[in-house]
Kinemage of the C-alpha trace (Angstrom):
@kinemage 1
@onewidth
@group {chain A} dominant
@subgroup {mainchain}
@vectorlist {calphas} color= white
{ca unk a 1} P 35.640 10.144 32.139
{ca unk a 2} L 38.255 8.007 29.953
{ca unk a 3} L 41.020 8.914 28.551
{ca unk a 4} L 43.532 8.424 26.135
{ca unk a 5} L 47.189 8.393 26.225
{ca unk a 6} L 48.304 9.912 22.509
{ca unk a 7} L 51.742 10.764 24.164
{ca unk a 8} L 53.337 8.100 21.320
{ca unk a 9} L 52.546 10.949 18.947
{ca unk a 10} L 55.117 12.993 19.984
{ca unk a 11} L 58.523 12.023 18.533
{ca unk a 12} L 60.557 12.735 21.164
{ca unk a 13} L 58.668 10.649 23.731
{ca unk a 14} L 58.861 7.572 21.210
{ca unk a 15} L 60.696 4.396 22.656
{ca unk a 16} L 63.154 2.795 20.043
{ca unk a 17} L 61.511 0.031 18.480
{ca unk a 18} L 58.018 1.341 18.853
{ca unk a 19} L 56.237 3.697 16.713
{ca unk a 20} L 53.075 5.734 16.700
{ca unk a 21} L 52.281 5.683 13.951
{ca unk a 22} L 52.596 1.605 13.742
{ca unk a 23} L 49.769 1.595 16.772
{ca unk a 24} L 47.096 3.663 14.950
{ca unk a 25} L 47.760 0.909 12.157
{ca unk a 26} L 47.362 -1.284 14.140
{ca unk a 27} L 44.025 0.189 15.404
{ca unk a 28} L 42.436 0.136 12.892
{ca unk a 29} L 43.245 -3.036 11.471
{ca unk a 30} L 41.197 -4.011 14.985
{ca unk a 31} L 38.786 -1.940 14.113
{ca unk a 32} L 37.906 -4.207 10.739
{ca unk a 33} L 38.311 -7.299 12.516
{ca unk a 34} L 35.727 -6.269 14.815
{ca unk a 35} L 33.491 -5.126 12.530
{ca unk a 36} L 34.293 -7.966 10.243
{ca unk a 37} L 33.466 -10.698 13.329
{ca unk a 38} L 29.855 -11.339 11.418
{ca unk a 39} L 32.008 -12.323 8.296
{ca unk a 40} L 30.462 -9.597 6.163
{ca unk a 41} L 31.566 -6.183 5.599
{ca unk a 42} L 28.345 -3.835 5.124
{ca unk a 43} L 28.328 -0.524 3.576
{ca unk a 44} L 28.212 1.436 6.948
{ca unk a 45} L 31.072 -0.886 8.168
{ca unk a 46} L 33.379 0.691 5.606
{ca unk a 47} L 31.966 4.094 6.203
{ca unk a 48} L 33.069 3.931 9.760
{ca unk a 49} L 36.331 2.586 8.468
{ca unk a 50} L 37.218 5.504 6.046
{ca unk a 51} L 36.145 8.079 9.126
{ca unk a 52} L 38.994 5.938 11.127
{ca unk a 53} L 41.207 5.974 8.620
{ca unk a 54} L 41.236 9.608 7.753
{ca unk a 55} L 41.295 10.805 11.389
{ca unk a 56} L 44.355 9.419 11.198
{ca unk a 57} L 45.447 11.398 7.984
{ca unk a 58} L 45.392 14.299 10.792
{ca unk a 59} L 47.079 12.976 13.056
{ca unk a 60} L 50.783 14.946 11.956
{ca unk a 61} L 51.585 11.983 9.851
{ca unk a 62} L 54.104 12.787 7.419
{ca unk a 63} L 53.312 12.865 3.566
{ca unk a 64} L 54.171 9.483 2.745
{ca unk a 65} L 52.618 8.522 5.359
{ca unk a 66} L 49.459 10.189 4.606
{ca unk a 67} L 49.674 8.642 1.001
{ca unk a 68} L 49.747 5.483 2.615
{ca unk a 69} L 46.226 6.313 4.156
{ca unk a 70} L 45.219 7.475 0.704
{ca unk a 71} L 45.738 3.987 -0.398
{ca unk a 72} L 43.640 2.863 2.812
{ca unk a 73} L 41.196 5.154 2.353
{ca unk a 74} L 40.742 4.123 -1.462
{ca unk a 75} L 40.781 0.182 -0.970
{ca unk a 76} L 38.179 0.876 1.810
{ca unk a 77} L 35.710 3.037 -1.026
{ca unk a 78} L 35.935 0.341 -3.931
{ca unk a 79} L 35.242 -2.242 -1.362
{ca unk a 80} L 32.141 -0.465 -0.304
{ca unk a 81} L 30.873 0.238 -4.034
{ca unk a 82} L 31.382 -3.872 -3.988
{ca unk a 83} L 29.172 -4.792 -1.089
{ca unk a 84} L 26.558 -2.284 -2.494
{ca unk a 85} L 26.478 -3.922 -5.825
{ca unk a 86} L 26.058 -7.231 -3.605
{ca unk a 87} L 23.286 -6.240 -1.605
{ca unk a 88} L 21.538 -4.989 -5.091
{ca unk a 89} L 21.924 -8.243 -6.387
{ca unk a 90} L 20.866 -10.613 -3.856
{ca unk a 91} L 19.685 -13.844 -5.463
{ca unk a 92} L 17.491 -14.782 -2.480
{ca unk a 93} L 16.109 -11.683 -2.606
{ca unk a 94} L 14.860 -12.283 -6.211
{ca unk a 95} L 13.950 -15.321 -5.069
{ca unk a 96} L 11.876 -14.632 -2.058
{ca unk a 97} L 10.087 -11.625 -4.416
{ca unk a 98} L 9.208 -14.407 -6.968
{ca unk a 99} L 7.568 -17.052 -4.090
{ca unk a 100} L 5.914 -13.901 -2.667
{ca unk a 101} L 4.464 -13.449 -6.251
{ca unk a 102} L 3.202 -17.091 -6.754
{ca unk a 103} L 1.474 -17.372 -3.446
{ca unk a 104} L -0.247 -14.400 -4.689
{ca unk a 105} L -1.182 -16.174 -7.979
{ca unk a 106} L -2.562 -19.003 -6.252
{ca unk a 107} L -4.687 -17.046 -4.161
{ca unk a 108} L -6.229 -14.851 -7.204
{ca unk a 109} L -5.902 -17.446 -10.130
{ca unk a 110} L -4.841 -20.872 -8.617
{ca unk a 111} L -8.276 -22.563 -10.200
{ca unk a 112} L -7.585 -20.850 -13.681
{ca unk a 113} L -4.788 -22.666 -14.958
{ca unk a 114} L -4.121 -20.624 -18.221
{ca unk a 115} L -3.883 -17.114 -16.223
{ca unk a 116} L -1.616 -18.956 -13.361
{ca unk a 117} L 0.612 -19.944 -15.947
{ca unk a 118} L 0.924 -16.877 -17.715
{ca unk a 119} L 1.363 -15.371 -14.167
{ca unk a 120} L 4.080 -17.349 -13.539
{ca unk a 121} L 6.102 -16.826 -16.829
{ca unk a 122} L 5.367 -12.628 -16.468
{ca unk a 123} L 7.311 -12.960 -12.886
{ca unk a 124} L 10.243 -15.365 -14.304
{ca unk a 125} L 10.653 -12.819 -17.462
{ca unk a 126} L 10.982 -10.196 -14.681
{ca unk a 127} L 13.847 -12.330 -12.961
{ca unk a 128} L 15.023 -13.378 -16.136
{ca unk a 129} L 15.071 -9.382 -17.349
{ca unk a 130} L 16.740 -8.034 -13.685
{ca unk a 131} L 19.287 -10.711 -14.081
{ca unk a 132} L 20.479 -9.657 -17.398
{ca unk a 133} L 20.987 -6.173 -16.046
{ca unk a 134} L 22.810 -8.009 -13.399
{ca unk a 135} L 25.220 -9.637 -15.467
{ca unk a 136} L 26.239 -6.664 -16.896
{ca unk a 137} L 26.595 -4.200 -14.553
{ca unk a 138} L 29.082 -6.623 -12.503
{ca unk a 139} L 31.051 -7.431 -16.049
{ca unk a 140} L 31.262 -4.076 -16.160
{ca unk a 141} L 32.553 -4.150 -12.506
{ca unk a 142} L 35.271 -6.711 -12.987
{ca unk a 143} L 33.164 -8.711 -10.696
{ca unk a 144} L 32.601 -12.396 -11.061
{ca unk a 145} L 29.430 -13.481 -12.524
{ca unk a 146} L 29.097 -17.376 -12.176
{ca unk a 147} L 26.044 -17.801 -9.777
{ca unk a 148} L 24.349 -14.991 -11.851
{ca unk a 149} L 24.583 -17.007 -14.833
{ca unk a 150} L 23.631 -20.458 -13.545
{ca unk a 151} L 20.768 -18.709 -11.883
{ca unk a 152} L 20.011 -17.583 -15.383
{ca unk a 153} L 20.021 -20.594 -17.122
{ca unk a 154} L 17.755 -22.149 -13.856
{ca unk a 155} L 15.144 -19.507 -14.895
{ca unk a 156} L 14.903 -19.799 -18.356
{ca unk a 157} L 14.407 -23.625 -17.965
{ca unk a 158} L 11.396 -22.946 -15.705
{ca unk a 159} L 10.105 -20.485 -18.466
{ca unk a 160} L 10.643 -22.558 -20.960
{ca unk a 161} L 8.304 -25.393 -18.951
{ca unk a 162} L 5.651 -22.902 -18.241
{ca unk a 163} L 5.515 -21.693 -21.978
{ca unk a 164} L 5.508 -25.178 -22.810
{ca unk a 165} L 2.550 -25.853 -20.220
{ca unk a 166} L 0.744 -23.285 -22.180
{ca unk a 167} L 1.107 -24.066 -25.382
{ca unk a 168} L 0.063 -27.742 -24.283
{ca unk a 169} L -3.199 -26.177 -22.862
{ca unk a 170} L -4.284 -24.889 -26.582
{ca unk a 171} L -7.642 -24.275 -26.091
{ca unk a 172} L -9.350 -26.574 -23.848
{ca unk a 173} L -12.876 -26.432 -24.292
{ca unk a 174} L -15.993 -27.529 -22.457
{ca unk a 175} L -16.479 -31.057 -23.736
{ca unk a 176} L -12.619 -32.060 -23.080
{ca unk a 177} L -12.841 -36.076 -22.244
{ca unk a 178} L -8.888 -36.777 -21.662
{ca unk a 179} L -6.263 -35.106 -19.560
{ca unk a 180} L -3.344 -33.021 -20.949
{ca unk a 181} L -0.438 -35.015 -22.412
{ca unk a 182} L 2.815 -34.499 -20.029
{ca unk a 183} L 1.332 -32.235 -17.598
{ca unk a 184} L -0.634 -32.266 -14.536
{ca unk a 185} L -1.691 -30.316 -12.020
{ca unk a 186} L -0.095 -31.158 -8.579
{ca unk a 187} L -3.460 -29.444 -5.954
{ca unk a 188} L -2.944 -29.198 -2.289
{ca unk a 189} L -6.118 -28.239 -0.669
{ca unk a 190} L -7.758 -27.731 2.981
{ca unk a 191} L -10.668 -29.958 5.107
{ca unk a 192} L -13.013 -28.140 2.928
{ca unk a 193} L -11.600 -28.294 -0.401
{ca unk a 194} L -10.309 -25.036 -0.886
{ca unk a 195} L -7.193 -24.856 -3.011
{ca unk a 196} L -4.278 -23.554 -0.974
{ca unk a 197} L -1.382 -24.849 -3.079
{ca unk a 198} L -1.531 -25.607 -6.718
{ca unk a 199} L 0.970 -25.614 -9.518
{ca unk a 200} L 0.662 -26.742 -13.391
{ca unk a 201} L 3.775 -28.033 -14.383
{ca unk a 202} L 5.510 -31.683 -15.876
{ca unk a 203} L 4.511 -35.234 -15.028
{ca unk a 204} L 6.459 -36.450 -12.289
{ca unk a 205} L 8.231 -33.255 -11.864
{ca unk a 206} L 6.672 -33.283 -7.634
{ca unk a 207} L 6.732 -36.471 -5.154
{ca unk a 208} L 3.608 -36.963 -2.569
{ca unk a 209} L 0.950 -36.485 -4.704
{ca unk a 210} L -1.411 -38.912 -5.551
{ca unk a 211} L -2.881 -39.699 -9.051
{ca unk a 212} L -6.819 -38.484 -9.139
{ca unk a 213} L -9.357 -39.264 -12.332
{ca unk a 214} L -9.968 -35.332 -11.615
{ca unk a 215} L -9.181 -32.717 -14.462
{ca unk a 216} L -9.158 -29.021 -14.073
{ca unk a 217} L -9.284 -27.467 -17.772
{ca unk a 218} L -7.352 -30.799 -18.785
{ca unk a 219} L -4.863 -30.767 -16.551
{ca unk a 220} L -4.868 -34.263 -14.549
{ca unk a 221} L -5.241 -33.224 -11.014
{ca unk a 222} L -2.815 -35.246 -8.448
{ca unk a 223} L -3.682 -34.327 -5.313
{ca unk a 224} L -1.943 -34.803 -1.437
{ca unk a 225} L -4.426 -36.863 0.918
{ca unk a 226} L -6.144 -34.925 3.072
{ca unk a 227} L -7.189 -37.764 5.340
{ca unk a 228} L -7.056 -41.579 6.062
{ca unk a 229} L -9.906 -43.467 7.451
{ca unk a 230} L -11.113 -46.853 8.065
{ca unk a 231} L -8.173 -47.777 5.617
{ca unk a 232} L -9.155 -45.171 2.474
{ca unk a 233} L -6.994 -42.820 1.783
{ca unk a 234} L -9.401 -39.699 0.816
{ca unk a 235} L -8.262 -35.906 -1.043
{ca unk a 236} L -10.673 -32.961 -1.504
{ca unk a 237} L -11.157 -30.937 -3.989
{ca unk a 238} L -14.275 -28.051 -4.177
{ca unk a 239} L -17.334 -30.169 -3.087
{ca unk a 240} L -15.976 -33.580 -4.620
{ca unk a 241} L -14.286 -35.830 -2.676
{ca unk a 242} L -12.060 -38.491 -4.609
{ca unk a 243} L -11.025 -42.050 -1.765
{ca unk a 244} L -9.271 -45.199 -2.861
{ca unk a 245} L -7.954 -48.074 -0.473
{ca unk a 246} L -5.030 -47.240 1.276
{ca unk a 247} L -2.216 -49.193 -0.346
{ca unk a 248} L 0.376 -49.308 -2.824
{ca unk a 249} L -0.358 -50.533 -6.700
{ca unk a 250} L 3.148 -51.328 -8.970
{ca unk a 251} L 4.061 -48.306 -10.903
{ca unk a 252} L 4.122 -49.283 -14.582
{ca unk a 253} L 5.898 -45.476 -15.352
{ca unk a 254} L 8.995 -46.735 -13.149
{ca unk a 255} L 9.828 -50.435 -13.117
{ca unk a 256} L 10.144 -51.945 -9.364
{ca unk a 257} L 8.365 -49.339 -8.086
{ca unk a 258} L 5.350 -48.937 -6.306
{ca unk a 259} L 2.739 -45.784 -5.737
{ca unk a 260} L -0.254 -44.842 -4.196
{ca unk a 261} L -3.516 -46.178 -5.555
{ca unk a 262} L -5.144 -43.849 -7.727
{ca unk a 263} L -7.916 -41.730 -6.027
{ca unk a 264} L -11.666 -41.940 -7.657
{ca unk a 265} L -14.091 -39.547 -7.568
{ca unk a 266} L -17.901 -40.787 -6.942
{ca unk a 267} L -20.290 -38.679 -8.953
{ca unk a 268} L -23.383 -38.319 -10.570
{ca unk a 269} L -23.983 -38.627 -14.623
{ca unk a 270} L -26.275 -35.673 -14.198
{ca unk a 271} L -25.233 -32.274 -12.456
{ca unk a 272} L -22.259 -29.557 -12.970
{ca unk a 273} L -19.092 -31.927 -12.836
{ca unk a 274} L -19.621 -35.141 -14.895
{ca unk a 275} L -17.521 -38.595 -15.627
{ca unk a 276} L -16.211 -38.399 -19.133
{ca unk a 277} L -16.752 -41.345 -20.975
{ca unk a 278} L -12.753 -42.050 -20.110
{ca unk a 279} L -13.389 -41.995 -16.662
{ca unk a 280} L -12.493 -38.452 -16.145
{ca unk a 281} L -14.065 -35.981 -13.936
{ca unk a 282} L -13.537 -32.526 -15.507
{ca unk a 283} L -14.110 -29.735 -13.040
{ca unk a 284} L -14.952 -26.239 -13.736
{ca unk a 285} L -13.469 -23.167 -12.260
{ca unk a 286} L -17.153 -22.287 -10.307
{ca unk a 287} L -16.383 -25.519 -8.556
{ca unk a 288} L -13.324 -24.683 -7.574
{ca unk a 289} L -12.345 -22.649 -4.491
{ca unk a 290} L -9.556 -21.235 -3.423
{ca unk a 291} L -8.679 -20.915 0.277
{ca unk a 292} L -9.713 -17.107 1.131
{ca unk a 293} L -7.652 -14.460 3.386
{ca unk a 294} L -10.400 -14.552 5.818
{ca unk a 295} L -12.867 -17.244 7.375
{ca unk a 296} L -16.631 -16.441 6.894
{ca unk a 297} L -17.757 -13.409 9.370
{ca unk a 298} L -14.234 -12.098 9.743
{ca unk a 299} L -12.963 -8.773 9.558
{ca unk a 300} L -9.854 -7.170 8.367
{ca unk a 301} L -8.343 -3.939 7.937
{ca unk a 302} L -6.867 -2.707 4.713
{ca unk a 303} L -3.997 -0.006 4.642
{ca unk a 304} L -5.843 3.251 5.247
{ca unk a 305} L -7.879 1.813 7.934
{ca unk a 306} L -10.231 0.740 5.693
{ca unk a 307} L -12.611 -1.863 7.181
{ca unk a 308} L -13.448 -5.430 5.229
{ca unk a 309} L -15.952 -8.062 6.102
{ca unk a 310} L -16.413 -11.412 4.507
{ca unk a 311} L -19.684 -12.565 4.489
{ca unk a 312} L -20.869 -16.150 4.987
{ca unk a 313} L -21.934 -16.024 1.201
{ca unk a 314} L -18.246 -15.584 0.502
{ca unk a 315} L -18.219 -11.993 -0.748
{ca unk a 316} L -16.768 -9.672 0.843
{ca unk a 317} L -18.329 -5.786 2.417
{ca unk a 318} L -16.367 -3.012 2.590
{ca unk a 319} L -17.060 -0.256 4.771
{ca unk a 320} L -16.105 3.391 4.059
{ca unk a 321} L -15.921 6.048 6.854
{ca unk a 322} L -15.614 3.416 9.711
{ca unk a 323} L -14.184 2.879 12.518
{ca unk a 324} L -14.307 -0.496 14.721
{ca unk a 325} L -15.585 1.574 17.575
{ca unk a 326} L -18.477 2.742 15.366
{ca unk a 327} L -19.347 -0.402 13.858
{ca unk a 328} L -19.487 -2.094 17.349
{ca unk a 329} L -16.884 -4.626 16.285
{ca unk a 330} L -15.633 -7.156 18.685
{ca unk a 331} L -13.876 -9.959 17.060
{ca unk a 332} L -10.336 -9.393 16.311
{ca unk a 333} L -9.485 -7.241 13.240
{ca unk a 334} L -6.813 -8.834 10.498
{ca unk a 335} L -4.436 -6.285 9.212
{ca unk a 336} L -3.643 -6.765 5.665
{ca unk a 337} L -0.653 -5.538 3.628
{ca unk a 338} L -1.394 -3.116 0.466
{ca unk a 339} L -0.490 -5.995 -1.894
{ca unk a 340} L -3.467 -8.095 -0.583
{ca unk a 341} L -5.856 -5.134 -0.024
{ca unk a 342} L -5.293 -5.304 -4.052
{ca unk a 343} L -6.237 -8.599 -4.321
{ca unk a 344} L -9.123 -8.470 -2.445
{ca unk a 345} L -10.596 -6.131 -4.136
{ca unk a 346} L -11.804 -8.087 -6.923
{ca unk a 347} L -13.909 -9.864 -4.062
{ca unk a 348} L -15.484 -7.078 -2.719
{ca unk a 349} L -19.037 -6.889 -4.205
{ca unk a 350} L -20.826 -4.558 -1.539
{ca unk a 351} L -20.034 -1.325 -0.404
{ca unk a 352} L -21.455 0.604 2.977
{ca unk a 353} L -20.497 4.274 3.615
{ca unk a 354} L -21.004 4.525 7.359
{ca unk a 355} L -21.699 8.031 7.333
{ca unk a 356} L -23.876 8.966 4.212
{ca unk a 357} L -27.721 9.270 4.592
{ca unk a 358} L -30.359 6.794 3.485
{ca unk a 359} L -30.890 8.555 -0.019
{ca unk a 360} L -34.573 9.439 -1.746
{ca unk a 361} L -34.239 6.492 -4.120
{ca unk a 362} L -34.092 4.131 -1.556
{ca unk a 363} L -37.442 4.401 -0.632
{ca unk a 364} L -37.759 8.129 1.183
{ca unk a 365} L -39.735 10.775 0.760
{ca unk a 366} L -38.194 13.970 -0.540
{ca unk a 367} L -39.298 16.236 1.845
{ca unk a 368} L -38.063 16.009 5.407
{ca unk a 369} L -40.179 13.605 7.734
{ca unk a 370} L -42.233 15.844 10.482
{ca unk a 371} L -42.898 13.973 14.009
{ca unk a 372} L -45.379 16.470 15.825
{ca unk a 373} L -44.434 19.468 14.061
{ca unk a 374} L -40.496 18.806 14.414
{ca unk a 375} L -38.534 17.528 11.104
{ca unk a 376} L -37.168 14.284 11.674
{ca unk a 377} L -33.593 14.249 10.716
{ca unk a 378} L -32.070 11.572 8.035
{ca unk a 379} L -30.691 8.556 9.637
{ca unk a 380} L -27.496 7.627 8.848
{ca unk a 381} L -26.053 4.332 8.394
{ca unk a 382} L -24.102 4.710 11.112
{ca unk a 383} L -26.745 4.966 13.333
{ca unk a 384} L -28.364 2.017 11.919
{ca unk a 385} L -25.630 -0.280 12.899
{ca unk a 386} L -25.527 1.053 16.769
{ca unk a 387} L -29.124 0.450 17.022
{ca unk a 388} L -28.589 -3.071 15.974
{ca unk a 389} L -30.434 -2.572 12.270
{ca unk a 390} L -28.643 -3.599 9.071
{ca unk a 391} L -27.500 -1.001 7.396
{ca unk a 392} L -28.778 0.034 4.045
{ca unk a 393} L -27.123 -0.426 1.155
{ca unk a 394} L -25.352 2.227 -1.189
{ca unk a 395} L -27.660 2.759 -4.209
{ca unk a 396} L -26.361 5.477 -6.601
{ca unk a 397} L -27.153 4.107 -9.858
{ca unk a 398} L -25.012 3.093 -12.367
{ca unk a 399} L -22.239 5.599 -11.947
{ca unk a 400} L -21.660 4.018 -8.919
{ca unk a 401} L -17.916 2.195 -9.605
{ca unk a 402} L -19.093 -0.453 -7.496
{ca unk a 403} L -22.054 -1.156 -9.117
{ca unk a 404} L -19.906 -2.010 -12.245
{ca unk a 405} L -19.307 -5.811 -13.451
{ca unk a 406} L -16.173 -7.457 -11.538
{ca unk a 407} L -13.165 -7.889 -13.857
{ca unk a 408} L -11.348 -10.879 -14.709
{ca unk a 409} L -8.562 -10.898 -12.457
{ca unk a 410} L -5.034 -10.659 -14.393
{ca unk a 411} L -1.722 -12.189 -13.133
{ca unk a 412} L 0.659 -10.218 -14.898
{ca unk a 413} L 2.874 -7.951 -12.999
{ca unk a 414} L 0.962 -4.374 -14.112
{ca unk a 415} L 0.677 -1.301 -12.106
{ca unk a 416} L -2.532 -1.626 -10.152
{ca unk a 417} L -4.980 1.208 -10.228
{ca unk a 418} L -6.199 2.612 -6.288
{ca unk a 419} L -9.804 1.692 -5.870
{ca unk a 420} L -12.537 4.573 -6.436
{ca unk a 421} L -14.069 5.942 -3.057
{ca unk a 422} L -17.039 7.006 -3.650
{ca unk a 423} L -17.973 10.982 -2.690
{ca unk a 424} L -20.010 10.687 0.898
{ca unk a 425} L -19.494 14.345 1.295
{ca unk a 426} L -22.552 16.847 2.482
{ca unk a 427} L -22.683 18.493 -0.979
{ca unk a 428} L -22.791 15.276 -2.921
{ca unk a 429} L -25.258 13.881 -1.030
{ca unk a 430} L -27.530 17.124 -1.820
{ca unk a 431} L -26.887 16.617 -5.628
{ca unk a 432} L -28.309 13.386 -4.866
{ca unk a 433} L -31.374 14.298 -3.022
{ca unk a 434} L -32.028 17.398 -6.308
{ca unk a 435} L -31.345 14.519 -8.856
{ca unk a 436} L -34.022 12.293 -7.232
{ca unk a 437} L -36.343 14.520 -6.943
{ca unk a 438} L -35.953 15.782 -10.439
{ca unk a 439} L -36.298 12.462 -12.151
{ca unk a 440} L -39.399 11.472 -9.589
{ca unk a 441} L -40.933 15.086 -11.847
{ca unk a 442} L -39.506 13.586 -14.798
{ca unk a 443} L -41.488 10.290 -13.970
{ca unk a 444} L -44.893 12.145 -12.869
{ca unk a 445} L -44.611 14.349 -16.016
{ca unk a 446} L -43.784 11.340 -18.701
């Protein structure tokens, strides 16, 4: 067991020229250092620190001594109410919290360019908002404020573009024959066209995209090449593809310069997307898809366990009362974090409860089936799916939540509502079966 040697605390065992009390200083001024080796001093580092410190305090100092640890002890506290206000006001953190919330936007709005935009400026105004409170509270704090304040300004700028972006847009309708003056809209997409990176913001503000005669809602569309062959260069976007020869063309926007050759799209006069008479192809948000969370046939798992499918129609199945054991499920299961469980709710336009009995208005009798005397009990979804059948579809009428016509999806940055579970309980599913069987007398009777 180790041990320490405090004999320097007792006075009459001191050496001249040393002093106790000079070692336990010296202590814990190697204690910081240590703790300090990272650079940064976090708020448990200087709780550990005022512990040290004021184990000393009882060590039989004397009182001016101990005053002298009251100053220690004091620097040690405002220094920790510092790094705390630091940590609070991480810029990267706000940072990282505002890319988190335009990948999001992409994924729900990225073909709609007016709600992506307005998505965008409701996330800056939050940054824009927290940083104000920012500001103050370290004012307040005799702290210094400059990066808070050029971050500021570095905000405002980008909601000034996006409100300008918006105001641009007006209201684009239908027949709209010529692209948005000032603003494009840079598109990044996948092998099958699916958008997976877009933004709506100035002319020229992004390098590596390459001019298109595509518009989406009047916003040019300049797109990054997807692939080169047999000397084309060719980007695509929903079912369109738009190719040009692979070579440079003088830029006549910057003098001496040179940039890709602009990428045409080869379409029809007849059909959904059309050639304006300006050469333009304007493309509606039906033809536009946005790269999904899951590949067709894939399954993921939302928070509670619930159980997601995506369908090779694109929609998505949800499954209530299941388990992956139950549904016979042998692919690999995504887990998905709440945030995107949110998302994807908008997408889900089938709903399954596992459990709940096939219900009189979906075809069965009232009364219990007999089989040689015996009643025949209800089949279940459930056991549908382990005997290889598809399982039948939840049909409760029009109270059914799910039943109800999808929403236009919102960007701003509102408190989202939980999604309604529907009752699959033994009592509401007899309610059901009396209902049914009252209207089928209502029926017979009218």
């Amino acid at each position: 067991m180790a041990t320490f040697n405090v004999s320097f605390l007792n006075p009459a065992l001191q050496k001249s020229g040393g002093s106790g009390v000079g070692v336990l200083a010296d202590q814990l001024a190697i204690l910081e250092n240590s703790l300090a080796k990272d650079g940064f001093l976090s708020p448990g580092d200087y709780d550990i620190l005022i512990a040290k410190a004021r184990e000393i305090q009882m060590s039989g100092l004397t009182a001016d001594q101990r005053s002298n640890y009251d100053v220690k002890i004091s620097s040690y506290e405002r220094a920790k109410s510092t790094s705390e206000i630091d940590k609070t006001d991480d810029i990267s953190r706000m940072n990282k919290i505002l890319n988190s919330e335009a990948s999001e936007d992409i994924m729900v709005v990225g073909n709609n360019p007016r709600e992506f935009i307005k998505g965008r400026m409701a996330s800056i105004e939050g940054k824009l908002n927290e940083l104000s409170e920012i500001i103050t509270r370290r004012e307040n704090s005799g702290l210094d404020t400059t990066d808070y304040y050029n971050e500021y300004n570095s905000a405002l700028q980008e909601y000034q573009k996006r409100a300008g972006a918006l105001q641009a847009m007006g209201e684009v309708s239908e027949g709209l024959t010529e692209p948005i003056s000032g603003y494009v809209a840079y598109v990044e997409t996948n092998a099958n066209g699916e958008i997976v990176n877009v933004d709506y913001a100035k002319y020229g503000e992004k390098s590596g995209y390459a001019e298109t005669n595509g518009m989406i809602d009047g916003f040019q569309v300049f797109g990054k090449v997807n692939s080169k062959k047999d000397g084309e260069n060719y980007f695509k976007l929903g079912n369109q593809t738009f190719s040009a020869a692979d070579m440079l063309t003088p830029d006549p926007d910057n003098p001496g310069s040179f940039k890709p050759n602009k990428l045409m799209a080869n379409v029809q006069e007849k059909g959904v997307i059309r050639r304006a008479k300006s050469g333009y192809v304007n493309m509606s948000q039906p033809d536009l898809r946005i790269q999904d969370y899951l590949p067709n046939n894939a399954w993921a798992k939302g928070n509670n366990g619930t159980l997601y499918k995506k369908r090779e129609d694109g929609g998505y199945t949800k499954y209530l009362n299941a388990t992956p054991e139950s549904l016979n499920i042998q692919d690999s299961i995504l887990s998905m974090p709440e945030g995107f469980e949110r998302s994807l709710m908008d997408k889900v336009d089938e709903t399954i409860d596992a459990t709940a009995p096939i219900t009189p208005d979906q075809g069965m009798s009232i009364a219990p089936s007999i089989d040689n005397g015996v009643p025949m009990q209800k089949q279940t979804m459930q056991d549908q799916i382990m005997q290889g059948q598809t399982p039948t579809k939840m049909n409760y009428g029009l109270d059914n939540p799910f039943n109800k016509p999808k929403q236009k999806s919102q960007a701003f940055r509102t408190p989202q509502q939980p999604s309604a579970r529907v009752d699959s309980g033994a009592l509401a599913t007899a309610k059901r079966t009396v209902q049914s069987g009252i209207d089928s007398v209502k029926r017979f009777f009218s």
